[in-house]
DOMIVO-919056 format. One record per residue: residue in three letters; y, x negated, z of N, C-alpha, C, O, CB in turn. Coordinates in steps of 0.1 Angstrom, whole numbers, plus 5000, padded with zeros to 4 digits. Each point is the difference from the previous one (the first is absolute). Glycine has a CB too. Layout:
REM residues N
AlaYXZYXZYXZYXZYXZ
...
This chain:
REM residues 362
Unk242181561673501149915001499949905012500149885000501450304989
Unk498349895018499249895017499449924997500249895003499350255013
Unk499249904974499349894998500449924995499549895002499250214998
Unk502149904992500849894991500849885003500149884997500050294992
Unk500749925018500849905009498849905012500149885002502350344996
Unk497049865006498949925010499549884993499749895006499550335005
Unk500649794976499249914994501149895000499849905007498550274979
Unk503249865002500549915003500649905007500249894996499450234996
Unk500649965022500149905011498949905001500249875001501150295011
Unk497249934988498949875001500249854993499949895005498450324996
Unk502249814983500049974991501049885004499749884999499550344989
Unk502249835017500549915005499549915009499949884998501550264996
Unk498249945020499649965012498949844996500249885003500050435009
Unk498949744982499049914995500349874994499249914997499950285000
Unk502849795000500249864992500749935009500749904996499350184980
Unk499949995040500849965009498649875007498950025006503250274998
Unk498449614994499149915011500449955013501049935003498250004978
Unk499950135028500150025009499649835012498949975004500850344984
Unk502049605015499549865003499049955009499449894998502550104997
Unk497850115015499249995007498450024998499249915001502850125008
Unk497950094987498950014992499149944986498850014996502450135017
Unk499949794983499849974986499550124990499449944991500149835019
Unk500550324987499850114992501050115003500650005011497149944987
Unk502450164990500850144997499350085015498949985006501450034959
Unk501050095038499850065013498750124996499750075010503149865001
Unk496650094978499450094990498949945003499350075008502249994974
Unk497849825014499149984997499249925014498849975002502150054969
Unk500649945041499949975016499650135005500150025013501849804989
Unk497750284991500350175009500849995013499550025011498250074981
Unk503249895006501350005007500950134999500450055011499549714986
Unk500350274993500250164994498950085006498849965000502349994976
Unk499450155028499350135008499850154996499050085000502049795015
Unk500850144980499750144992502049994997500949945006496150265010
Unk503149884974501450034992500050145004499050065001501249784977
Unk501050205025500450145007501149954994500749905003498150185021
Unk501650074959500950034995500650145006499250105002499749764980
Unk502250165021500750105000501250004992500749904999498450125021
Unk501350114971500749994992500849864996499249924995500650315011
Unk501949724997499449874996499949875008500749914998500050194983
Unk498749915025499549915013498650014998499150084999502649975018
Unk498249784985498649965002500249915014501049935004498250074967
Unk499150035037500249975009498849865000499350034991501950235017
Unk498549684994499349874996498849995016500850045009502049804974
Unk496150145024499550015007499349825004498849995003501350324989
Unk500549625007499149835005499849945014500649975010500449984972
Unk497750045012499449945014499249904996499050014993501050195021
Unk500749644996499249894999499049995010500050105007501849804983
Unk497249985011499549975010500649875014499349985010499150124969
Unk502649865020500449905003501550075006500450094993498149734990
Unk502450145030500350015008501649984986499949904993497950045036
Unk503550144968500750004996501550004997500649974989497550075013
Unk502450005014501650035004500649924988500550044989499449975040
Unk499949894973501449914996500049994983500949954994499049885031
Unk499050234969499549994988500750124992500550004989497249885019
Unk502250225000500550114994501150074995500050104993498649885016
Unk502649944995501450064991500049864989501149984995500950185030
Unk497149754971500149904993499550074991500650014990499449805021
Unk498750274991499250084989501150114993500250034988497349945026
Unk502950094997500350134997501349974987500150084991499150035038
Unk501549794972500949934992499549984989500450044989500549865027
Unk497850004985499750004983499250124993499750024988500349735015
Unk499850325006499450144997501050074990499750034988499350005036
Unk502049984981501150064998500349944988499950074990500849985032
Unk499549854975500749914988498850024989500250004988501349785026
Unk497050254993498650044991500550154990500350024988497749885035
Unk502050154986500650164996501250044998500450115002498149955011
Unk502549844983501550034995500150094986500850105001499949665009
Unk498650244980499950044992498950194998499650084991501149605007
Unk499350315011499150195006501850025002500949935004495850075017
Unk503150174972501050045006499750115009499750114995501449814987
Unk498950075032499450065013500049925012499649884999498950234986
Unk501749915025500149975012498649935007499050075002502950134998
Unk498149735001498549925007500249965017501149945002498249934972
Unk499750165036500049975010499049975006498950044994502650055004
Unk498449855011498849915005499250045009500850055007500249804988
Unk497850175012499450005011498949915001498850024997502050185004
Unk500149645007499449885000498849985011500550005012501849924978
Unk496950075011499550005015498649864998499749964989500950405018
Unk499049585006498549954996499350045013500550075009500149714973
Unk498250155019498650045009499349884997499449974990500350295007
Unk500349675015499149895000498550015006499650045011502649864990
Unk497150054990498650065003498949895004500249894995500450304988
Unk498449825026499049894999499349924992499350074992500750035019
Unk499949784987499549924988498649955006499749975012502949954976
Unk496650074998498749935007499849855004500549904995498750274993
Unk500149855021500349875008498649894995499649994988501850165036
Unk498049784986498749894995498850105007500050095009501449614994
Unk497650264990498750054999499350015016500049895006499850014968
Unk499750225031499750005012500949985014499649965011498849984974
Unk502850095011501449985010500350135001500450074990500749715004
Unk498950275020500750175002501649974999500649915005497550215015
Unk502549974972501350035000500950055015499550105005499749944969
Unk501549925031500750055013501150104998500950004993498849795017
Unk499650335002500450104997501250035003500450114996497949935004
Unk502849835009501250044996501049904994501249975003498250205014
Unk499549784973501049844991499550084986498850024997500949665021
Unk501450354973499250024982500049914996499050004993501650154999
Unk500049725009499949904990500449855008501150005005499550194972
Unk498549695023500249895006500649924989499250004990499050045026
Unk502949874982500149914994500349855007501149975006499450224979
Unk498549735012500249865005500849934994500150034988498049975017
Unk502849894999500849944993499249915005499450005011502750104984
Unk498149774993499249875004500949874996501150004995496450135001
Unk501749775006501149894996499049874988500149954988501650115042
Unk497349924982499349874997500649895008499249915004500350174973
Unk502249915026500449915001501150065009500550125000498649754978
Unk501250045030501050035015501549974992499949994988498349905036
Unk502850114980501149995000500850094982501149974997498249785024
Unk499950334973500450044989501250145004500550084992496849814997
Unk502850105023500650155002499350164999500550104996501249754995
Unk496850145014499450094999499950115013499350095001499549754981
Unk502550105030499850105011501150104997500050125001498949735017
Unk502150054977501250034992500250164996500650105005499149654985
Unk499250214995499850064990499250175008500350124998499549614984
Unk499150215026499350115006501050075008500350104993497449785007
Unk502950135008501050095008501250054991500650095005498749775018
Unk501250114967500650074987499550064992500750064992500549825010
Unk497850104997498650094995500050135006499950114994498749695004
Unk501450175011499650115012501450095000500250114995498149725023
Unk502550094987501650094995500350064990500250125001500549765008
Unk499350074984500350014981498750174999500350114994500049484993
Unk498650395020499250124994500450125009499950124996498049734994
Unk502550115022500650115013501750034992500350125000498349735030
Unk502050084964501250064994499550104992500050125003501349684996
Unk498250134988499350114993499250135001499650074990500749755005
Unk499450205020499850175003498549975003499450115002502350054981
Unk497549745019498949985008499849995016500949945006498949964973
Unk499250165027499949965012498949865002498850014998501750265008
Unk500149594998499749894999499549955013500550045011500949944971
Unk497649955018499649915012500449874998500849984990497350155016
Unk501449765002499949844999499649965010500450035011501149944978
Unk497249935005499149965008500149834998499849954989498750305011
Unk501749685012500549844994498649995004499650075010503249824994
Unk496450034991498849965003499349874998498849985000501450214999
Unk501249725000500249865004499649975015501049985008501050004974
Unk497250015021499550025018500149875006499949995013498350194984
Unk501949694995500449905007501449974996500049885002497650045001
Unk503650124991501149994999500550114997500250004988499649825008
Unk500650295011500350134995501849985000500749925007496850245005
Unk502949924977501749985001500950145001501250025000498649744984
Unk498850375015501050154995501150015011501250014997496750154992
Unk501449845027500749985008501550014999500750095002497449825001
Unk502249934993500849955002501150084987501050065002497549725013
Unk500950184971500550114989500450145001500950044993497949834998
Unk500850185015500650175005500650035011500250115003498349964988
Unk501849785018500850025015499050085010500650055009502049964980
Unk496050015011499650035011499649945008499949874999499950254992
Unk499849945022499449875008499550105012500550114999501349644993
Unk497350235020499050025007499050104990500050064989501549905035
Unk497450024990499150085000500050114996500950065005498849825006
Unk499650184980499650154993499450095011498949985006500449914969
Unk501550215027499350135008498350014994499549954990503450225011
Unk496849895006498550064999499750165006500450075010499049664993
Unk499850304986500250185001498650015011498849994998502350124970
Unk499549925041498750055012499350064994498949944998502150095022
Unk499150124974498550075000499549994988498950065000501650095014
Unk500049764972499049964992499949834998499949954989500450295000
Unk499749695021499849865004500449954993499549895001499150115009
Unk502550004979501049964989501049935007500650025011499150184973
Unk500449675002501549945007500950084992499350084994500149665013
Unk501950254991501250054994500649914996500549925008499750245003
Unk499949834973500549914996501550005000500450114998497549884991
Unk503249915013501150005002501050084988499650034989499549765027
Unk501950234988501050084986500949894997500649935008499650345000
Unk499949714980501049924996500850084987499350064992499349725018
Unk502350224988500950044990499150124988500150014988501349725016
Unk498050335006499350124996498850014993499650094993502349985007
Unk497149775005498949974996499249975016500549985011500449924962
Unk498050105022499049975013499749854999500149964988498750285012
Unk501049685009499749895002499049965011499950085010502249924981
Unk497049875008499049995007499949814995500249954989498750375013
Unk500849645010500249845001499449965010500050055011501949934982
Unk497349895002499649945012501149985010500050015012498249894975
Unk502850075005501049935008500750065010500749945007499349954977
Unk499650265015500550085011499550025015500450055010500150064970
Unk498049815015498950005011500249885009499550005011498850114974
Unk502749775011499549885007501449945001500950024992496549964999
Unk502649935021501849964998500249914987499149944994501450055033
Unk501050034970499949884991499749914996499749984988501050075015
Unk499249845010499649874999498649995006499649895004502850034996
Unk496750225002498849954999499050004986499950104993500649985031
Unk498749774975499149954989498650115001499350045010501749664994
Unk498950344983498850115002498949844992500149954988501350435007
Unk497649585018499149954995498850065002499349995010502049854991
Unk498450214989499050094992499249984992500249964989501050135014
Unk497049945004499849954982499650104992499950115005499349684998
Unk500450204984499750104994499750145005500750105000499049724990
Unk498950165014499550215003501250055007500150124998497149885008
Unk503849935004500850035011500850104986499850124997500249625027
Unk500850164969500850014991499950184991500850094998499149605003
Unk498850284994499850104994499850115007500450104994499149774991
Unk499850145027499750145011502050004999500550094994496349865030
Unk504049934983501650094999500150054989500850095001500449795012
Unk498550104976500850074989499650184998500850094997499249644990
Unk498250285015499750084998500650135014499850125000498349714983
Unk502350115025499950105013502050034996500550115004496849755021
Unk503650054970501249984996500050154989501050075002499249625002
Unk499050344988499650114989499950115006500850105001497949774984
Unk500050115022498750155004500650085016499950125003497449714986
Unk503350055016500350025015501650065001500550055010497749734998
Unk502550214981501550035001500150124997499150054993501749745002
Unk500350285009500250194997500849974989501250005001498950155021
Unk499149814968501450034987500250134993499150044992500549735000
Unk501450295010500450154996500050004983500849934993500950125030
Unk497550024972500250044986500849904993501250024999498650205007
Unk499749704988500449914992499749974986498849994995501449955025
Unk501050044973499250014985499449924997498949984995502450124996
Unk500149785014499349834997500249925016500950035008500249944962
Unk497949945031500449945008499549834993498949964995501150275025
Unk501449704984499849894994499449895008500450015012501350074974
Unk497549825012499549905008500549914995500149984988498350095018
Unk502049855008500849844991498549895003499650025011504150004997
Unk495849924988498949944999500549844998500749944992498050294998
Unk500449725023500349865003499849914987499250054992500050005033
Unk501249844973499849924985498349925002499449965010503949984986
Unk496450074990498549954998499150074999500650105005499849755004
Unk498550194988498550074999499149995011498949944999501150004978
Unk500450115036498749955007500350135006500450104995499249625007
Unk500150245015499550105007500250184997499350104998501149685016
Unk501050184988500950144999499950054987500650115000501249835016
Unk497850034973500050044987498450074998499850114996502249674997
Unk497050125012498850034999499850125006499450094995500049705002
Unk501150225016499850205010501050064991499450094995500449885037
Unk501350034964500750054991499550104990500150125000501049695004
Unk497950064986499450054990498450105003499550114996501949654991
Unk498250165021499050095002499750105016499050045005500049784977
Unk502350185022499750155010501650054999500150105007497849825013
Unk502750054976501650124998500250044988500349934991501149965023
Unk498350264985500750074986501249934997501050035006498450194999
Unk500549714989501249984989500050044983499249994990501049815028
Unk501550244985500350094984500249924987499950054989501550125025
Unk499049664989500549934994500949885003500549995011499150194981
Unk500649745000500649855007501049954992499950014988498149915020
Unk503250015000501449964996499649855003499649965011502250264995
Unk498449694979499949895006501449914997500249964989497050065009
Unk503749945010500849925004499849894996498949975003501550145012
Unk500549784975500249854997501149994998500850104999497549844993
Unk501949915008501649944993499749954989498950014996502349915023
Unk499950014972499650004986499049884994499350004990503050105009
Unk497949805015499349875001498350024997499450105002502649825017
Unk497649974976498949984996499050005012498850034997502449864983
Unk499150085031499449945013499950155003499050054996502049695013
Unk499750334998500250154998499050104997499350085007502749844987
Unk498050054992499250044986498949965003499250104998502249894985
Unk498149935021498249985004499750055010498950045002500749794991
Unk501150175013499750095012500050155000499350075007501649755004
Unk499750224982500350154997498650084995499550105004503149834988
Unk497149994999498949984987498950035010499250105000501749704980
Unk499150145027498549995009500350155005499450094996500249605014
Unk501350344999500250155005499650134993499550115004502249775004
Unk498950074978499850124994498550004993499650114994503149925004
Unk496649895001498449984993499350065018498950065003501349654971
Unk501150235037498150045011500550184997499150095000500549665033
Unk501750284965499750174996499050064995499350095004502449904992
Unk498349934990499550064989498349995005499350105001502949824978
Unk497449965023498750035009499650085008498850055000501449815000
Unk500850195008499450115009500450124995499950095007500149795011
Unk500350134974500450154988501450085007500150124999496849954995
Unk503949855011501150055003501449974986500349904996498550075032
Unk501950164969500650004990501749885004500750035009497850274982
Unk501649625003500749925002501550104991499950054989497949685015
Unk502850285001501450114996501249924996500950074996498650095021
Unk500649734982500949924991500249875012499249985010502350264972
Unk499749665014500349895000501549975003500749964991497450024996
Unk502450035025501349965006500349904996499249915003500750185013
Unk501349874978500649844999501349965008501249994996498150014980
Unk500149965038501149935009500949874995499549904995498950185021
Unk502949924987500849914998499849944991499749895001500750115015
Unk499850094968499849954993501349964993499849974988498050125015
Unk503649915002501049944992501050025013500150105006499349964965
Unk501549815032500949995011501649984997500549904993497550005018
Unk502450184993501550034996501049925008499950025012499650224982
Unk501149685003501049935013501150095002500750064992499149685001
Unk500150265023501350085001501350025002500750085005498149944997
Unk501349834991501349905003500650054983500850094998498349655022
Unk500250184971500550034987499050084989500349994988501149785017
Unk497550314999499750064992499149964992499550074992502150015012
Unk498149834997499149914991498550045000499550005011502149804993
Unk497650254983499050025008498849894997500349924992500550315008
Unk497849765007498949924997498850055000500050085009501249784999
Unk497550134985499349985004499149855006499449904995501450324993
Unk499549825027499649875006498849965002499749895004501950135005
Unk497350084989499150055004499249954985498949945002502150275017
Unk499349814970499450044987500550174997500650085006497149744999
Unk501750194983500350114994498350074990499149954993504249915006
Unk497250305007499050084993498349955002499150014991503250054991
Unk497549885031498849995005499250135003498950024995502049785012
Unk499850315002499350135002500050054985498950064997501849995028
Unk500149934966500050104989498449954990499150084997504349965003
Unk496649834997498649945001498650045005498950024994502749855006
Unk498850125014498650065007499650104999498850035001501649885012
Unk500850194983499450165000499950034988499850124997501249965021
Unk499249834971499550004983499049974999499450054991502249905001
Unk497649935019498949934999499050085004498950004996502149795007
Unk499650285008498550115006500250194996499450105005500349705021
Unk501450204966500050134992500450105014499450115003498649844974
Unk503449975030500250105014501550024997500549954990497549965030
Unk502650144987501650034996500649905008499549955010500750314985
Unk501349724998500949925011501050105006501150024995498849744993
Unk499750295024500950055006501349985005500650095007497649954994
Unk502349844996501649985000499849865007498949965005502450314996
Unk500249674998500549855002501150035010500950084999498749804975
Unk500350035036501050015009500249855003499349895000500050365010
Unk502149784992501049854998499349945013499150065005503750014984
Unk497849815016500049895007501750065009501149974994497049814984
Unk502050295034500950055000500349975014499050055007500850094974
Unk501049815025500349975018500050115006499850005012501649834986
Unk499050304994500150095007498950105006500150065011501849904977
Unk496850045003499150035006499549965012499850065010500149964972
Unk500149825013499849935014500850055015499550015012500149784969
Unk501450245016500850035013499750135000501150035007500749804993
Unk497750284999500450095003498550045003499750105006502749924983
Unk496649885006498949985007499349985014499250065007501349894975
Unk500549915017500249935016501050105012500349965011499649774976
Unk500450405008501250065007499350105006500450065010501549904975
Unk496850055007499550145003500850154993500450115005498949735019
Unk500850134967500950084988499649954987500849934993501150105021
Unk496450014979500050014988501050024990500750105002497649935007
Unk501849884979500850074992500250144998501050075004498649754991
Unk499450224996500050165001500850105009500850094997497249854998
Unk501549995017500750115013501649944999500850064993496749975030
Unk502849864983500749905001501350044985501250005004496449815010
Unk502250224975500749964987499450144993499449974990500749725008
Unk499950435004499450094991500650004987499350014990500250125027
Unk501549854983501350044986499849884995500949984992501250185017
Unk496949694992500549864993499149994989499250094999501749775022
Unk499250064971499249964989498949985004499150054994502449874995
Unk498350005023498549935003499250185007498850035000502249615009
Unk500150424995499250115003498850074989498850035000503449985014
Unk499450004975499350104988498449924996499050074999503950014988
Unk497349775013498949954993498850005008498949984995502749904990
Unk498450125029498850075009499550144997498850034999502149835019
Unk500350224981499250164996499449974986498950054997502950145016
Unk499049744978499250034984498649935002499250034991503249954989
Unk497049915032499249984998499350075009498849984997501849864991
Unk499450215020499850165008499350054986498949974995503550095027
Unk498550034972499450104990499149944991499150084995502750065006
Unk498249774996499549904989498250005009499050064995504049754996
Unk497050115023498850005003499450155003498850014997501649755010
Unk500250374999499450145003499750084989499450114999501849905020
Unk499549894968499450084985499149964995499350084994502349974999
Unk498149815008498449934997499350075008499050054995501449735001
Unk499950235018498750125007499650114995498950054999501749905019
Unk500650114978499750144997499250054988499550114998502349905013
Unk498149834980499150004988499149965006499449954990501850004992
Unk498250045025498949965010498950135005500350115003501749715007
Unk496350134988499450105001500350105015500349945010498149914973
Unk501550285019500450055010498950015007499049954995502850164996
Unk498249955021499249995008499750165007500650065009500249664992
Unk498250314991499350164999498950045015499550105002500449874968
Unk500149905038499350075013500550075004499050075002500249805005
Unk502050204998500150105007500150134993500850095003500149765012
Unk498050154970500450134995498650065001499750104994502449844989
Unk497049995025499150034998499350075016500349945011499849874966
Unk499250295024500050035010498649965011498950004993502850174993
Unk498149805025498649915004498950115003500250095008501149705004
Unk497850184983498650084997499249975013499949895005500050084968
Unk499650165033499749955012498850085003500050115006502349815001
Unk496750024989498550084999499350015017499949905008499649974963
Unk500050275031499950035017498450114991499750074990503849945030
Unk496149954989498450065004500350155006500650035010498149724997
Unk501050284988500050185004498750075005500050125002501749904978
């Protein structure tokens, strides 16, 4: 009779599509195991991707799934975020699982914005998050998370300490240098800071740590791609055509260096007046949704043209932190889960299951 019932629920379970994933939680092996007791069933799921805020949404249509069982169903929701493989001949860091770059192509699209609600949006969701601005001749996290001096440094493992902000780690040029000093730098300079910004910092166990990545293909992109594990790339545009070529270029220097590009942010892509409600797209319309049709990548969500970002930017109060309970919030976490579920469909990363062979002359 267990068995029966077990099956049925699968049966159900399986016609449930699961938004993030794009497939039944069955055939996602997301289902773990069914634990029937007389009449209680107990349900056992586990995603790969960081969940809080996801889970009395599920558990809801769960519920409305299984209205028709007559028996009590209950949940044990949990996830485990795991290492993904990174580019060819790059050691993974042993205390970062997964790097995601956000990129732009193009300056002013809202991609520091986006990156530090990124970062929030995945720290809501039950991740332990870093952020690494690595715009080194215009850094802004700084100023976006309200920190400011110099980063302690750990004496006895010659580590700097990356700063705390709203329960993420943080690390900036801009923490190193006064405001209004010009980092004139050239290249190797640039790229030795980025790499020592990574390798040199104590970042505590982190699942993700996001990099906000200066606009264009050059320096910082090229050490990026070929000496930082990276898990995957967020590329940032507006709806505009100008935008859009630039974007394009970002996400092809990915695909060159065999890093998995994880979908396609669409900044300010429709502006609401807040006088009479009216809305626009001022920008154009459904450009990201385009791009990420054109290169077979997802659109990880559309975010308005909204003043309030902006201010709560310049306040040093990301939205996220700033507005947890607002709309613009919700739509940073859905694209939170949206990009940590493309990872998790992402090949994993099996070095540390392997144990090091260590041949000695006897």
């Amino acid at each position: 009779m267990s068995k029966l019932i077990s099956e049925e629920i699968k049966d159900l379970l399986s016609q449930y599509q699961d938004p993030y994933l794009s497939s039944d939680l069955v055939t996602a092996k997301v289902l773990r195991d069914i634990k029937i007791e007389e009449n209680k069933a107990t349900l056992d799921l586990s995603f790969g991707f960081p969940i809080d805020g996801y889970k009395p949404i599920l558990e809801a249509e769960l519920n409305t799934l299984f209205a028709k069982l007559d028996m009590d169903i209950a949940y044990n929701i949990s996830f485990n975020i795991t290492s993904h493989a990174v580019q060819q001949n790059v050691k993974p860091l042993a205390s970062i699982k997964n790097i995601i770059a956000v990129a732009s192509g193009k300056g002013g699209v809202g991609k520091s914005t986006t990156s530090v609600n990124l970062a929030l949006a995945l720290q809501a969701e039950g991740a332990n998050v870093g952020i690494l601005d690595a715009d080194i001749y215009g850094p802004s996290q700084p100023l976006m998370l309200g920190v400011e001096g110099k980063p302690d440094v750990d004496d006895e493992k010659k580590k700097i300490l990356p700063k705390i902000a709203y329960g993420i780690q943080a690390m900036s040029m801009g923490l190193m240098v006064d405001d209004e000093q010009p980092m004139i730098w050239r290249g190797p300079m640039v790229t030795q800071a980025l790499e020592q910004m990574i390798r040199d910092v104590l970042w505590q166990d982190l699942d993700y740590l996001i990099i906000d990545l200066p606009p264009g293909t050059g320096d910082v992109q090229l050490t990026l791609s070929q000496k930082i594990p990276v898990s995957g790339a967020v590329i940032v545009t507006t709806p505009q055509d100008i935008a859009l070529l630039d974007a394009r270029k970002a996400l092809k220097m990915f695909e060159k260096v065999r890093v998995p590009v994880l979908g396609v942010v669409e900044n300010m892509s429709i502006h609401i007046c807040s006088n009479c409600g009216h809305s626009e797209a001022i920008f154009g319309a459904d450009g990201g949704q385009k791009m990420a049709d054109d290169y077979d990548v997802k659109l990880l969500g559309q975010l308005p043209l909204d003043k309030g970002i902006r201010e709560n930017a310049d306040s040093g109060k990301p939205t996220v932190a700033a507005s947890p309970d607002s709309d613009i919030a919700a739509m940073y976490r859905d694209i939170a889960r949206k990009t940590a579920a493309q990872l998790s469909l992402k090949s994993k990363d099996y070095s540390s299951a392997f144990p090091n062979i260590v041949i000695e002359n006897n």
